[in-house]
Every structure is written in C-alpha cells, then in structure tokens.
C-alpha positions in Angstrom: 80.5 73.5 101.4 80.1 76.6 98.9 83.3 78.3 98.3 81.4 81.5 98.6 80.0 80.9 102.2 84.2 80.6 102.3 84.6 84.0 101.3 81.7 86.0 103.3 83.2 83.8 106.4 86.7 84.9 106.3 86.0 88.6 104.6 87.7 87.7 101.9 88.1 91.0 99.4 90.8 89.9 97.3 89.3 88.0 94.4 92.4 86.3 93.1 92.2 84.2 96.1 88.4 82.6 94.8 90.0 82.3 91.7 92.9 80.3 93.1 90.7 78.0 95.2 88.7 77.4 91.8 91.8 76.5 90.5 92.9 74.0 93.3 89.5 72.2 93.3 89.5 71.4 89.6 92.4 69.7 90.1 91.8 68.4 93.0 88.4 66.6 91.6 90.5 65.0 88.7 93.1 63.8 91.5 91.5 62.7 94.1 89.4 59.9 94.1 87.3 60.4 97.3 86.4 63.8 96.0 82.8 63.3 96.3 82.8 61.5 99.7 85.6 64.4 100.9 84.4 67.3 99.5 84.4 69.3 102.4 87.7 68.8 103.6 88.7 68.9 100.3 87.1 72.6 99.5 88.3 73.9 102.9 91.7 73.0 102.2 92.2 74.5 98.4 90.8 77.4 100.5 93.6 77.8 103.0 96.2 77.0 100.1 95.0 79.3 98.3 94.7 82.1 100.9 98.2 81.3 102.1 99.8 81.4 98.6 98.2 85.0 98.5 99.7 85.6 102.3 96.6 86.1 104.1 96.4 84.1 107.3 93.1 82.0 108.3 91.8 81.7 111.7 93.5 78.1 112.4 90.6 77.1 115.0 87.9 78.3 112.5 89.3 76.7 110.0 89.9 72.9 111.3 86.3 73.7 112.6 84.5 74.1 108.8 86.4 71.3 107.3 84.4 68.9 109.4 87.5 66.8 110.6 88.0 66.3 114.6 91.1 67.7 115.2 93.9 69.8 114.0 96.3 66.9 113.1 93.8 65.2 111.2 93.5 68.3 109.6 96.7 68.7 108.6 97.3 65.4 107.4 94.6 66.5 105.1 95.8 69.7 104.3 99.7 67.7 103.9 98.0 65.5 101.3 96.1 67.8 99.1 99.2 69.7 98.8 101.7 66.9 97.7 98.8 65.8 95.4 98.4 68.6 93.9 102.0 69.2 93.8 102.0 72.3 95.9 105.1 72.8 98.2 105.0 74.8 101.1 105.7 79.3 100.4 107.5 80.6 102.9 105.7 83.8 103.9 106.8 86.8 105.7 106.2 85.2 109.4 108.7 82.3 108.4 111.1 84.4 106.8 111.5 86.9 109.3 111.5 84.1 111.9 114.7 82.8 110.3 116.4 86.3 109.5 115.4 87.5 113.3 113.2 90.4 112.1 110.1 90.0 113.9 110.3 93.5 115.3 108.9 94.9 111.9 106.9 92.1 110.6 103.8 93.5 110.7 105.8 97.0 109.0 106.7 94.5 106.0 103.2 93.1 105.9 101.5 96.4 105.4 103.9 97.2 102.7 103.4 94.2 100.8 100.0 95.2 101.2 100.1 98.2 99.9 102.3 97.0 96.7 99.8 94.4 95.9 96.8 97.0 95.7 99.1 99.8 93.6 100.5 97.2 91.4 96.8 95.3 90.7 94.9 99.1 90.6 98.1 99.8 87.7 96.9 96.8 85.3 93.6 96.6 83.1 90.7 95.7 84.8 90.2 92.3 83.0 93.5 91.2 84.1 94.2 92.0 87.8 91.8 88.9 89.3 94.7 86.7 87.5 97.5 88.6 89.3 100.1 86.3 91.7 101.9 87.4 94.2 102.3 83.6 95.6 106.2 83.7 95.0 108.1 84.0 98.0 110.6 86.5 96.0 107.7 89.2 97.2 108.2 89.0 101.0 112.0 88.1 100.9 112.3 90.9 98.7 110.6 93.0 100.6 112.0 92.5 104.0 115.2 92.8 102.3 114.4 96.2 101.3 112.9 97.4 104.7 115.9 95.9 106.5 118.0 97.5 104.3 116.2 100.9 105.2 116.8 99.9 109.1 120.5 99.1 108.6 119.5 95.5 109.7 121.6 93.1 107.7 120.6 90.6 106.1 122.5 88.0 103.9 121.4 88.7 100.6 122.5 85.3 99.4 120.7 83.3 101.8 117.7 85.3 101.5 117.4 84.7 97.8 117.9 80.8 98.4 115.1 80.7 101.1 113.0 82.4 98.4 114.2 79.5 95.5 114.5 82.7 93.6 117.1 83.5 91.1 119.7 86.9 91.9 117.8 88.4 88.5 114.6 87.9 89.7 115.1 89.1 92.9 116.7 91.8 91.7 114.2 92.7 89.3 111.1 92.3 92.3 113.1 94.4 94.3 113.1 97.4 91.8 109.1 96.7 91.5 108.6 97.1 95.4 110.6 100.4 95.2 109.1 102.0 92.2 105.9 101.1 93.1 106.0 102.4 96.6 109.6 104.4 96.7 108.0 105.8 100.2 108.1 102.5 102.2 110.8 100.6 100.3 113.8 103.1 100.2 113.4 105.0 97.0 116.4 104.9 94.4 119.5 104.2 96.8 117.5 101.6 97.9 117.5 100.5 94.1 121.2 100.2 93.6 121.4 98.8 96.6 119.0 95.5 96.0 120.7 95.7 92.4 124.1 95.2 94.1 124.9 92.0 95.2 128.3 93.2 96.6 126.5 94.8 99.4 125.8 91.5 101.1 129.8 90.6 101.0 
C-alpha cells in the first residue's frame, strides 16, 4: 500500500507525520524479515505509530480495515510487534493522561491548544527545518494540561505528572515556559510561568 494513498485517506496535513512513517518503515524493512510478504500490515502500522507519536488519532475501524488483517486483535498484535521491534514504547497522549489526572472535562480545550503551539512553534522555525520538528514527547501534553489546569485551579500533582511523562523537572519546566510564551493567551501568561517553574506549588 502507498504511504501516500495513507495520507489523502486520513487528510493528513502535517508533513512530519510522512516523514515519521518513512522513518519507521526503513527500519522496519531491515528488521523484519516478512517485510515483503507483510508489507501491508507492516506500512499501515508505521502509519498509526507515527500519527499517534504526532497525537493525531486514526479512525480505529478504518484503520484495522486497510491493513488487510481480519480483526482488531490481530491487528493489534501486529501493531504490538512492530512497536517492540522497532523499539518504540507506548506515548501517553492527552486522552490517557487526562484519563488518569480526572480532566476529561477540558480535553478537547488542551487539544486545541497543543494545536495551536505546534503550528506557532513550526511557522517560528526556517522553512527547511519545520518537516523534522517532534512533538512525540509526552512532556508536551503533560505540560500542557498542567498549565491549563493550573489556569482552572484544578490540581494536579506536579510530581506525578512529570513521572507519567518519563520527563525530567528541567525539562518540564523548560516545555512549560515554551507553551506559555508561545501562546501566553491559552496557557496562563507569565504567572503561569513561575508557577510551572515552581515545583513547590505542587507541595
């Protein structure tokens, strides 16, 4: 299957998500044996890493359908494999973390932020380099639902956060001051700066 049929399928506008899936399937064919006799699967499911490490969410049915496999759980076995093959392990994104802080009531508040930082912060760089700009850490989302709970006097353990995200209290710290320079409107502005800078806030 052609990674570009892929992309017209699914709409996909963000570029760094082909170039991620290029990525996965080079590997992928020096890994996996079966790639020729797979390479369906295979394609489809350096796809859907690829999209998720980006945080943009496939149609699940749609998906299980163009890999060419019967069912979902034969799917995901293939999915499960290509990822511990290619040594990917699993992002958390903004569903699972606000799942497990109980902030579903402004998920979809979060996700249009992060949108909107990923599309100031890529328009901010040179044009040669923003197709090989990441935002597949899961500092971005715990950071940013940090922030926006922080603005709706929701609290969060700041510790706890920061270990769900396998981040580091600098790096987090430093994201954090990203997401509110770069769009001061949505995360807070410069109390909100001190604040993700302050780890005594979460005591």
């Amino acid at each position: 299957m052609e990674l570009s049929y892929l992309e017209r399928k699914f709409q996909v506008k963000d570029k760094t998500i082909v170039v991620k899936t290029k990525e996965l399937l080079r590997r992928a064919k020096l890994s996996c044996h079966a790639f020729a006799a797979d390479q369906r699967a295979i394609t489809v499911s350096c796809f859907d890493l690829a999209a998720a490490q980006k945080n943009m969410r496939l149609d699940r049915e749609l998906i299980v359908r163009l890999s060419g496999l019967k069912s979902e759980n034969r799917y995901q076995l293939k999915l499960d494999m290509i990822s511990a093959v290619l040594g990917i392990k699993k992002v958390l994104g903004l569903r699972d973390l606000c799942s497990k802080f109980r902030c579903q009531s402004f998920q979809n508040e979060a996700e249009d932020a992060l949108k909107t930082f990923r599309k100031r912060f890529i328009s901010n760089l040179p044009r040669q380099k923003r197709a090989y700009a990441d935002f597949s850490n899961a500092v971005y989302p715990a950071a940013a639902l940090y922030l926006l709970a922080r603005r709706r006097k929701v609290k969060i353990d700041r510790g706890a956060i920061i270990r769900e995200a396998s981040a580091t209290e600098d790096n987090f710290a430093k994201t954090c001051r990203e997401l509110v320079e770069i769009c001061a409107e949505l995360f807070g502005g410069a109390a909100a700066t001190r604040q993700a800078s302050n780890s005594d806030l979460s005591k």
